[in-house]
Structures are given as C-alpha cells and as structure tokens.
N, C-alpha and C positions, 0 to 999 in steps of 0.2 A: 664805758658801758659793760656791765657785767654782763657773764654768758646767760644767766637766769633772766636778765633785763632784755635778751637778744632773742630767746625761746619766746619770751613773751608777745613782743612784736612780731615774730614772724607767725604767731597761732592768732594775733589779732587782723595780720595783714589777709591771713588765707579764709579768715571771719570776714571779712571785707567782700574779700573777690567771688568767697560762696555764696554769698545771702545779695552782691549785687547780678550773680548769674541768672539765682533761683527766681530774683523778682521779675528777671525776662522772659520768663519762661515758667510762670506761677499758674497760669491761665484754665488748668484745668480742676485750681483749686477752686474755684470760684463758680457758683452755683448760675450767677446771669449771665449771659453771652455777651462774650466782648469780639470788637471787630474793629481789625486795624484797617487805618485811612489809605487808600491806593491812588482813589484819583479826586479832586476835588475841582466843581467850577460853578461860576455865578451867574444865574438865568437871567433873573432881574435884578433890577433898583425902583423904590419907590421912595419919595420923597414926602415928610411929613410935618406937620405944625399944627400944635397943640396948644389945650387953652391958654397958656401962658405966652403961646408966640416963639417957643423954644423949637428949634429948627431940625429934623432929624433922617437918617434914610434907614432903610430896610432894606435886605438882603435876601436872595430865596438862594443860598447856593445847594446846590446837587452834590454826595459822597459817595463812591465807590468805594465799597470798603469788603474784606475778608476775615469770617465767622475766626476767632482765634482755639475754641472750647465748644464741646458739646454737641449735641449728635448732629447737627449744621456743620462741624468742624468741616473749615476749609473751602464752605461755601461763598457766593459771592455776595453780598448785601447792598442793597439801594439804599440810601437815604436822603431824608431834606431836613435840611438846618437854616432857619428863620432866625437872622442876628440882624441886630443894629449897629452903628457908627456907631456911638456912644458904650457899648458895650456893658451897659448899668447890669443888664439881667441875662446876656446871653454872650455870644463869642464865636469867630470864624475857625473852624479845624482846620490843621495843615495836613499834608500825607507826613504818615509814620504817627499821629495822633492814636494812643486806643481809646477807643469808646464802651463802656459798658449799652447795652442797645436792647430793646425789646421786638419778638419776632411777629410780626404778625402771621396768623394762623394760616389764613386766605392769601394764596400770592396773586397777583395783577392776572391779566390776561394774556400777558407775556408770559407766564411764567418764571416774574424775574424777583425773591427774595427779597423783602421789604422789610420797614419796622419802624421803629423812631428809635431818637437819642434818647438817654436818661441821663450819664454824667461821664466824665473823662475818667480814664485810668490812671493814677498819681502817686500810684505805691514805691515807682521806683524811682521816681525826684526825694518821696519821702526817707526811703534805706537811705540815700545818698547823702540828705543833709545831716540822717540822724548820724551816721558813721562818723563825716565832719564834726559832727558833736564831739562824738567819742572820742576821736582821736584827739582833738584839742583839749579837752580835760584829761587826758591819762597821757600827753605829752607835758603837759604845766601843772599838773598835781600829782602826775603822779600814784601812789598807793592811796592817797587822799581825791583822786581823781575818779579811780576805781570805787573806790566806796560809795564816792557822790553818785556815779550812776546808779551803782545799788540800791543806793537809797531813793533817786529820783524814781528809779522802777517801781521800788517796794509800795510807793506812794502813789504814784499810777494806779497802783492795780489797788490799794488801799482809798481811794477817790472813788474809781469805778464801782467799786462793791459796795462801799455808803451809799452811792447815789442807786444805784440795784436796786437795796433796799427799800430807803425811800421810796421807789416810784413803785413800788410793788407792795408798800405798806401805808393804810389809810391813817394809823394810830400813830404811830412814829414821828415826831416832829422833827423838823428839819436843825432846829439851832443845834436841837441835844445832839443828833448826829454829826453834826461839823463843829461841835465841840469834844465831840469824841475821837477825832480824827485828827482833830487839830490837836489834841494834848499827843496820843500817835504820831502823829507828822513831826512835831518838836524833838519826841525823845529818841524817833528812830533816824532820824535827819543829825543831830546831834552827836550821837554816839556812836555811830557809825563812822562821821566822818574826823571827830576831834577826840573819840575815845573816853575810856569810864575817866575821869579825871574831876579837881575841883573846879577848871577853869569850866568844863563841859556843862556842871551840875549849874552854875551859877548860870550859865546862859541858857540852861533850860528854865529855872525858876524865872526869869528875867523875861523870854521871852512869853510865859504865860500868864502873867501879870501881865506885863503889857499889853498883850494882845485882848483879856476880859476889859481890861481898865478903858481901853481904848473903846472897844463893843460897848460897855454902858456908858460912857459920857455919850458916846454916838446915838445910843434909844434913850435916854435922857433928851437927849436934842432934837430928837425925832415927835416926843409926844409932848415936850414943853410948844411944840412950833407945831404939832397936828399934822407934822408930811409936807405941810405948805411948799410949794415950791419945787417938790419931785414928782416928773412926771413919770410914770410907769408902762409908758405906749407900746416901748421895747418888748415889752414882756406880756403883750395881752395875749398872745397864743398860750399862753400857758394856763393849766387847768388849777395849780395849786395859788396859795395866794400870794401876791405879789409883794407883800411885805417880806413875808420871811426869807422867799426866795433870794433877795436885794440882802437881805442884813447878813446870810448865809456866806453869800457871795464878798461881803464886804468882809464876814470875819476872818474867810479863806485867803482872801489879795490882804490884808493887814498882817496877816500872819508872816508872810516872806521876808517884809520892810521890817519888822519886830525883829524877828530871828536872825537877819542880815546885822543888824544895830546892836542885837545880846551877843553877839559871840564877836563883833570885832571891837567892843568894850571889852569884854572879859577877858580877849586875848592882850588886849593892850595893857592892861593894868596886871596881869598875870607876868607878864615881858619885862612889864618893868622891876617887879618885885624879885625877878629869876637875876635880872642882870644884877641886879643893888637889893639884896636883902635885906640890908639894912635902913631902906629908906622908909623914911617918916608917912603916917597916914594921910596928913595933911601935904603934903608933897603928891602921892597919890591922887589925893582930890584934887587937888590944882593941876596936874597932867589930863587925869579924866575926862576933866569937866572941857578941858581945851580941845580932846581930840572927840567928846561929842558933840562940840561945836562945830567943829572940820567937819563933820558927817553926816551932821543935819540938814545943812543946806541941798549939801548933793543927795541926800536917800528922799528928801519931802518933792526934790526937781524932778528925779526917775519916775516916782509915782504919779505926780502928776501928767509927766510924758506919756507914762505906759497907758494912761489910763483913757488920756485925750485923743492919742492915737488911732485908736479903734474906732473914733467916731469919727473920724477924718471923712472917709468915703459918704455918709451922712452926712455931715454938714454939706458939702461939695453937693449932692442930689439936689436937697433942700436952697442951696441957694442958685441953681443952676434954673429951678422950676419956680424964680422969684418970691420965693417966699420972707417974711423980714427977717432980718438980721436978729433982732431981738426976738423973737420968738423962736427962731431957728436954733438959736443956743440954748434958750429956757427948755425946750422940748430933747432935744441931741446932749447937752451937758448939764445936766441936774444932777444924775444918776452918778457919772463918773466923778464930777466935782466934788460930791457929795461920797466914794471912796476915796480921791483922794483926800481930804480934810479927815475922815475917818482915818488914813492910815498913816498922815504926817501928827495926829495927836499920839497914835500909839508909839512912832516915834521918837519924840520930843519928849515922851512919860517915861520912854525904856531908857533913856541914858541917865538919869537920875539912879534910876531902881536899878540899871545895872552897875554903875559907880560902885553904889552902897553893898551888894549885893554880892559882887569880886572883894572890894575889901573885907568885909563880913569873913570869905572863905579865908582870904589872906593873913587874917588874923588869926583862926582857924589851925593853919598851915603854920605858922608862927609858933602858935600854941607847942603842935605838935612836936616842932624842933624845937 
C-alpha cells in the first residue's frame, strides 16, 4: 500500500468517525422535537378478532422520554404508544429509542409535558450503512470505487431535481423527463466509472437502445392488451396519472438491468480483442453470444427477485386477513411482474445490440492500427 493509498484511508476513516459523532448529536439541526426514550412500561392488553377471525392484542404502553432540541431542551416528556402484536402499522420503543414527537400546547393538570409520537429518529443507522457502503466499494474498486460513489451521488441529486420539477410543473410530462435523465444517468454513470474510451462509447449506445427498445415493445403490449390485467391500487394516492407514473418507474428500474448488460458485454469482447488482436470477428461472435447467455439468466433472476421482494410484506397482510390466493397475486404482482418482463426484454435485446455494437468499435480500432 502506497503512502498516497494510506493518507487516503486515514482522511476516510476520520470521515467516518466525524459524520458518525455529528449524527449523535445533530439534534439541534432539526426544526421538530425530538425526545429520547428513558423509561418505558405497558398499562394494558386488550385482545381482538376481526371480521376475518384473525386474532390480535393491543398495547397502551406509557414513555418517559427527554426533550433532546429546542426551547423544551432537556424537559421531560410523557407519552402513549398504542402498538399491536402483529406490528403491520405501528411498533413497541425501547429506552435509548429517539423519537421525533409533537408538543402539545396545554400541559395536564399536573403540569407534566405531553405530546404524541410522529416517527423514530433513523439518521444514524442510516450514516452507518451508508459508510459500510463506502468503504466496501472503494476497498474492491478502488479509483473505480470512488467514482461509483460519485456518480451514484451525482444521480441522487440528478433524480431528486427531475422529480422537483415534475411535481411543481403541470406542462412537463413525465416520460420526457426520465428520458432525459435517463440518457444523463448512462453517460455520467459510464464515464466516470470506465472512462472516455471505445469500450465506454459502445455501452452507452448499447444501453440506450436497449433501454427505448425495451420502453416500446413494453407500450406496445400495454395498448395491444388495453392495461388488462395491471392493477394500479398501489398508486391511487396519487394525484398524476397512474399510467405514466408505472411506465416512468419502469423506464428508470430497466435502465440499471440494461447498463449492467452494456458494459459487461462491451468489456468482454473489448478483453478479448486486447488479449488476441488478431482474433477473427466471428470468433468474437461466438464468445459474445456464449457470455450473454451466462448473463441472461442470472440479470432476468435479480430483476424478478428485486422486484418481487417489495411485495413481500403485501402479499403476507393480504393472505394473513384470508383473502384468495388468486387475487391476492393478481392485485400485489401485476405491477412488478409486469417490470420485471419489461426489464428481462431489455435485457435479452442489449446482448445482441451490444455484441454488434463492441465489434462495430473493434473494427474501428482495427482500422485505426
């Protein structure tokens, strides 16, 4: 390890220990009052059965808790937390829990500091895994580690300001935006982390073909078939409409599976051409084609995992309160079944168009020598 490589690490590790001090001790950035948990205990139990016959108790536990911010600082707080067993919509605090908490105006007759809960304090579980993050991508990538964060950021904050927009613009459609972000997300994701290069260039073309190609056979399928079969339940809180919101969402999740698929084509066919120069185009194509079969399988498995996963907690309600099996899926997996399928076509389309697409530059590159 170089001394440059050792400066590095110890200006990341003091990055670590500042930002996880700051977040113990953030409390007067925060504009609502938060109050840590001192003493907690449980008054009652009551016992419940619903129309289904599903079985449940109730909680009233009591929290002593202490004002952590703001001009209360230091006061003592009373609270009541109504949880249940099952835990679907609510949850038991332990001491040392913070709470963000609202005051009320009027105290008791006691004169004892009351209020309700609003939500749990979670910022500094959060620094904690994100650090974990960090450190595992800039321990196994390395310079290429760093970048990725960089770019993961750039794109955070590049997501956030699209959708700003959006919700603050009645004219602005929503596809055009997360197609504009999305050509954005490709070329700063890209070239940041693989560099101005020919292998880069090809897996940006690569992955944006793929990624439209994929978007219209998807609205293709959608209006040959009129939506049949995708429920939209998830999303009735919302004030915009439910179609573009979903095809949005779909173009944004197809984009990762695409771009994962264009660059580790283009690297592989790139690799092979560095080691053996002189090897044949059709040799090429015959490697290609074998290691976008190796990849297909496992990147169309992930999506469907990732996608299924989030409805997990859903399904589990839904059949816990007897509702059928069959409908319980039709309603919980329309949506996600329906991204995955969108993002295992885009896919299955990029390993072609990147194949061609690396040899194209290869040839190129040939030329030029």
């Amino acid at each position: 390890m170089t001394g440059r490589q050792i400066v590095f690490y110890i200006m990341m590790a003091l990055c670590f220990i500042s930002s996880v001090v700051f977040v113990y001790h953030n409390h007067a950035f925060y504009s609502s009052p938060i109050a840590k948990v001192i003493d907690t205990s449980v008054e009652d139990t009551v016992k419940i059965t619903d129309e289904h016959n599903n079985k449940d108790q109730l909680f009233t536990q009591n929290i002593t808790a202490v004002i952590q911010n703001g001009d209360e600082k230091g006061q003592t707080i009373y609270l009541t937390n109504k949880y249940s067993l099952s835990g679907v919509y609510d949850q038991a605090y332990q001491v040392g829990n913070e709470l963000f908490v609202s005051i009320d105006k009027h105290t008791n007759e006691e004169a004892k500091l009351t209020g309700d809960i609003i939500n749990v304090k979670r910022d500094k579980y959060i620094v904690m895994i994100g650090w974990i993050f960090i450190f595992t991508l800039l321990i196994v990538g390395k310079k290429q580690g760093l970048f990725s964060i960089i770019s993961f950021a750039l794109n955070a904050v590049l997501l956030s300001y699209a959708l700003d927009v959006y919700v603050n613009s009645t004219d602005l459609s929503l596809l055009w935006i997360c197609g504009i972000i999305a050509i954005l997300f490709t070329i700063i994701s890209l070239l940041l982390v693989n560099g101005f290069n020919e292998k880069t260039y090809a897996a940006i073309i690569t992955t944006l073909v793929g990624t439209f190609l994929s978007l219209v056979i998807t609205y293709l399928a959608m209006w040959a078939t009129s939506e049949n079969g995708l429920h939209y339940e998830e999303m009735q809180f919302l004030t915009r409409p439910y179609y573009l919101v979903f095809m949005a969402g779909l173009f944004i999740g197809s984009l990762g599976a695409v771009m994962d698929v264009a660059i580790t084509m283009s690297s592989s066919i790139f690799e092979l051409y560095e080691k053996n120069p002189s090897i044949s185009i059709k040799a090429l194509k015959t490697s290609g084609m074998d290691i976008g079969r190796n990849i297909m399988g496992t990147i169309t498995s992930i999506l469907f995992f990732a996608y299924i996963s989030g409805s997990i907690p859903v399904l589990i309600l839904y059949l816990k309160n007897g509702v059928p099996l069959g409908f319980t899926l039709s309603m919980t997996l329309s949506l996600e079944v329906a991204r995955a399928l969108a993002g295992g076509i885009g896919v299955v389309l990029t390993i072609p168009i990147s194949l061609y697409t690396s040899i194209f530059f290869v040839n190129r590159k040939r030329a030029k020598s």
